[in-house]
C-alpha positions in Angstrom: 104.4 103.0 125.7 105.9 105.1 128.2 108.8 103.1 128.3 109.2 103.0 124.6 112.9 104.3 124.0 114.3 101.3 126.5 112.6 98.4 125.1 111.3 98.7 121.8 114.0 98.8 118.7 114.8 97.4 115.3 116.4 94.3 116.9 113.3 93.6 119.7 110.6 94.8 117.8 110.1 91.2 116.2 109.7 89.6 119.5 107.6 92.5 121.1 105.3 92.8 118.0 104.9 89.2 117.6 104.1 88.5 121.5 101.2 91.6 121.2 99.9 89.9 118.5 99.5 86.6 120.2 97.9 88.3 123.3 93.7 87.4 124.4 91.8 90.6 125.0 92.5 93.4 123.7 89.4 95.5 122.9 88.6 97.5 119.6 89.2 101.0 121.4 92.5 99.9 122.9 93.6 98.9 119.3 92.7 102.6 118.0 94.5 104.3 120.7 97.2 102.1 119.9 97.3 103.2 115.9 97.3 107.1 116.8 100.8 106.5 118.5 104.3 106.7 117.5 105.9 103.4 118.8 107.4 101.7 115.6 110.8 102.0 115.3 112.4 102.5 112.0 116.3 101.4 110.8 118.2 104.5 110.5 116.4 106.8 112.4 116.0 108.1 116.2 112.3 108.6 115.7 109.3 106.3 116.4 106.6 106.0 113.5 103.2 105.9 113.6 101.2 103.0 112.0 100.4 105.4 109.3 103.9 106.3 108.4 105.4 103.0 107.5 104.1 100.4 105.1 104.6 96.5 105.2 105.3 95.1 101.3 102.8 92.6 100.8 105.2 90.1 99.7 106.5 90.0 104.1 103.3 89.6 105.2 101.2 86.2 105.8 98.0 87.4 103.8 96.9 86.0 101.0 96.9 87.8 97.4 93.9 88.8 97.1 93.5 89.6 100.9 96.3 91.7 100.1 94.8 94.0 97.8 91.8 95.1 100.4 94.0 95.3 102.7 95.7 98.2 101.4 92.3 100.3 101.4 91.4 99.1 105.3 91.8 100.3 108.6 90.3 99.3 111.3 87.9 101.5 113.6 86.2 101.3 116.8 83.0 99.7 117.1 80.0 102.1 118.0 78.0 102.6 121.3 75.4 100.0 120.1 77.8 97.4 119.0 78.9 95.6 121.8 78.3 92.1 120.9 81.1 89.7 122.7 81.8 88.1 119.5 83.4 92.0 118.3 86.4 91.7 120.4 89.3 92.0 118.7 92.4 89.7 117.6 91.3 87.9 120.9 88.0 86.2 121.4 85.5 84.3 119.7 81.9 83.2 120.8 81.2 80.6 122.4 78.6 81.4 125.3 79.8 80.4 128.5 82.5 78.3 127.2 85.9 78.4 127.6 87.8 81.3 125.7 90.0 80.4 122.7 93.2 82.4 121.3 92.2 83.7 118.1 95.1 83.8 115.6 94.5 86.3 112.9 97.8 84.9 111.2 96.0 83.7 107.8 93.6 86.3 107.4 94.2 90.4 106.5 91.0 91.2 108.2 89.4 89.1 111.1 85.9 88.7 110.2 84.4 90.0 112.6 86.3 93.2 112.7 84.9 96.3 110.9 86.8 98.2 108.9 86.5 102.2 107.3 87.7 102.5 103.7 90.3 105.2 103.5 91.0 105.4 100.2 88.9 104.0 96.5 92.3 104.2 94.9 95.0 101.6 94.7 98.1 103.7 94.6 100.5 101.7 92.0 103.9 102.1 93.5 106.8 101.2 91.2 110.3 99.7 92.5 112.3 103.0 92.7 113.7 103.3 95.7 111.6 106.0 98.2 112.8 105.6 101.4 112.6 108.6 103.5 109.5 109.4 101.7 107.5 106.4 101.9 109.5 103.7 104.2 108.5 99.9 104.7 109.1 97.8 107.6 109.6 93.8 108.3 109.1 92.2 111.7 108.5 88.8 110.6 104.7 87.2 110.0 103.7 87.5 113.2 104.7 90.8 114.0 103.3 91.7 110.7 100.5 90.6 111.2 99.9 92.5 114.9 101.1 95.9 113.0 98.6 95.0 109.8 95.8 94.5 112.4 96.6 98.1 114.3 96.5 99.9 110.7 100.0 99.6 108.9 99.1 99.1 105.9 100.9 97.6 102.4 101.1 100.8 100.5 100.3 104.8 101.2 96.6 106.0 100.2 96.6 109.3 98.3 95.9 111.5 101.6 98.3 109.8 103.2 100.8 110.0 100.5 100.1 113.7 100.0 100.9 114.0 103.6 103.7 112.3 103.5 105.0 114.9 100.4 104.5 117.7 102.1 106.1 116.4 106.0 109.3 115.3 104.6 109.9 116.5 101.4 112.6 119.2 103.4 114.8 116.4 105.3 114.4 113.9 102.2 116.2 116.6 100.0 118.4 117.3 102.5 119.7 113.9 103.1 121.7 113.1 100.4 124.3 110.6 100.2 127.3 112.6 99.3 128.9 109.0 98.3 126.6 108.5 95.4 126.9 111.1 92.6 123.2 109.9 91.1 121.8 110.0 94.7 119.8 113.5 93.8 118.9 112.0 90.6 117.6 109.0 91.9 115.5 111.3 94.2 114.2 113.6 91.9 112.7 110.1 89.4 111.5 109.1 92.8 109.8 111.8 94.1 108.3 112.6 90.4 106.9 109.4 90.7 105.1 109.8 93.9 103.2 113.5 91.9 102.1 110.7 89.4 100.3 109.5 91.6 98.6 111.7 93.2 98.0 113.1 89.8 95.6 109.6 89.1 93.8 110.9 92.5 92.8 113.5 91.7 91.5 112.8 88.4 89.5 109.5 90.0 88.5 110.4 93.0 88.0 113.6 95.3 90.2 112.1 98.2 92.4 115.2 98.4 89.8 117.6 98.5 88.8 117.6 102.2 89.2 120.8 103.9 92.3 120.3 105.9 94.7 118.4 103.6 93.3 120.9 100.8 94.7 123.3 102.9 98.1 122.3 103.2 98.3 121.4 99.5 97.4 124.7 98.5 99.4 126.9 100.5 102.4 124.4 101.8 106.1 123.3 99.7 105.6 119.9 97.9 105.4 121.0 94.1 108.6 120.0 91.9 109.6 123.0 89.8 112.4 123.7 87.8 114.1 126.6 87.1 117.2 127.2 84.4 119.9 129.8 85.9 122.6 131.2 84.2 126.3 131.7 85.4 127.4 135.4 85.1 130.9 134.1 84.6 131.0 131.7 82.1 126.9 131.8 80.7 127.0 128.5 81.8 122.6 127.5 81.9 122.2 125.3 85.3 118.7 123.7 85.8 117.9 124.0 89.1 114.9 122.2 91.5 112.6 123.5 94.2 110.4 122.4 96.1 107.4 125.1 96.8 103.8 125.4 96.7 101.4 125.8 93.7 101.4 128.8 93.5 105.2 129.7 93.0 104.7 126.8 90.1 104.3 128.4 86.3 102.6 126.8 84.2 104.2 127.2 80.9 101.7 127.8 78.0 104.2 130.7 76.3 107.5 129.1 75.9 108.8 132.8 74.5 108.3 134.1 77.7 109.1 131.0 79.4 113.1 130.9 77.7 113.1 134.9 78.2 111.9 135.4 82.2 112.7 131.8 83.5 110.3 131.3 86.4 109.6 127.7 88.1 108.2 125.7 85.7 106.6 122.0 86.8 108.0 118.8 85.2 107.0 118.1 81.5 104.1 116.1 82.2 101.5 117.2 81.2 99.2 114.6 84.4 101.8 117.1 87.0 100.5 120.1 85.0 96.8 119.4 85.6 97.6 118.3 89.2 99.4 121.6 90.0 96.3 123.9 88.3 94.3 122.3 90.4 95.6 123.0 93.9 96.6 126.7 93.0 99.1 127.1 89.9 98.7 129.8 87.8 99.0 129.5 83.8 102.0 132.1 82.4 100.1 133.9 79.9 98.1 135.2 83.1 100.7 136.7 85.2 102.7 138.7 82.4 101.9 141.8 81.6 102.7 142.9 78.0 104.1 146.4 77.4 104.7 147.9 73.8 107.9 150.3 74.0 108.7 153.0 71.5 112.7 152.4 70.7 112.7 154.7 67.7 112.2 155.7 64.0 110.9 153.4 61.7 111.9 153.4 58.3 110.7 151.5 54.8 112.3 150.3 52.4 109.9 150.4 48.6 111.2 148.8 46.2 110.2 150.0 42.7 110.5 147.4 39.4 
């Protein structure tokens, strides 16, 4: 790894990937050390990934369908203190006493069966076919070197921690980043990163994923809520809708649409699955934060009509 930025890139990653994954040996805690480092690279930028940070379609791997679908929930683990059985190596070895030692080929299978896995996440996240790179990026090294990065935690699609993560650690440059060649290039964010709240919306109302202390954290007091605002143009009145990207609690949560039109704050997207999601991690209802004032402005004066 040290020598990372010399040898590894998009063009010899194929090679390099699919050699590792052919190699005899290499034990369970190597293979976690291996997953917590940045070493994959990635087409069109300078920086190495981490298995967690890129995602292999299932369609350009070798596992099967169904394989497929656990896959996307798995990671593998080291084995503990008391489970040292020879048979437990990984990728490499299988049992067979004092015989001689056979390369194992994990090509067919997602997980080797004698290799334990941790569920990450109970929720398939169901990623449509908008574009998201720079949020959520896939890689392909061919089957083999697939199958090596499948085996050291890539995995075929984001889990809702991860994908929350993801939100909040790139949501700056993604925005940034815009192709000043394609007029619809913002728009085609916007749909795409409004699909990525949807998700995490269907989390949080199945499973408590996102609530674990750190990550609640950072969702609670870091930028990754969509908000709109509508600005007007002192010279020709010209109303602009305008996007942010902040935390919850800079989100309004419109449920007075007088005050709404007359104060213009942020307001989330009109769904109402991203205005249960926002609530929950800190957004604050409008009616709440207003603070009604009557004002005298004069005389009255009635009018009685007699028949």
């Amino acid at each position: 790894m040290e020598k990372k930025e010399e040898i590894l890139t998009v063009q010899t990653a194929p090679k390099i990937f699919a050699y590792m994954n052919e190699l005899d040996g290499l034990s369970r805690p190597l293979i976690d050390r291996v997953s917590k480092l940045a070493f994959i690279p990635l087409e069109g930028n300078e920086n190495f990934m981490k298995p967690s940070q890129v995602f292999i379609r299932p369609d350009h791997s070798t596992t099967a369908s169904s394989s497929s679908r656990l896959r996307q929930i798995n990671i593998i683990v080291p084995s503990s203190s008391e489970d040292n059985d020879d048979d437990d190596d990984e990728i490499a070895r299988t049992n067979g006493g004092g015989g001689r030692r056979r390369r194992k080929r994990n090509i067919k299978t997602t997980i080797p069966k004698n290799k334990k896995t941790k569920t990450i996440s109970s929720t398939p996240l169901i990623m449509d076919d908008t574009d998201k790179s720079g949020l959520i990026d896939y890689i392909d090294y061919g089957l083999d070197g697939n199958s090596f990065l499948l085996g050291i935690g890539v995995l075929h699609h984001p889990s809702a921690i991860v994908l929350a993560e993801l939100l909040i650690d790139r949501q700056a440059d993604y925005f940034a980043n815009l192709n000043r060649n394609n007029s619809d290039d913002l728009k085609q964010k916007l749909l795409a990163y409004t699909s990525c709240l949807r998700q995490l919306a269907i989390a949080v109302n199945t499973t408590n994923e996102l609530q674990s202390g750190s990550l609640l954290k950072r969702l609670k007091n870091e930028a990754w809520c969509l908000g709109y605002q509508t600005i007007e143009k002192r010279s020709n009145n010209e109303k602009q809708r305008m996007f942010k990207i902040v935390p919850p609690n800079e989100i309004y949560l419109d449920d007075d649409h007088q005050c709404a039109i007359d104060l213009r704050p942020l307001l989330p997207p009109d769904e109402p699955e991203l205005t249960k999601l926002y609530e929950k991690f800190g957004a604050m209802w409008l009616s709440e934060c207003v603070k009604r004032t009557l004002v005298h402005k004069g005389k009255r004066f009635y009018l009685i009509l007699n028949k």
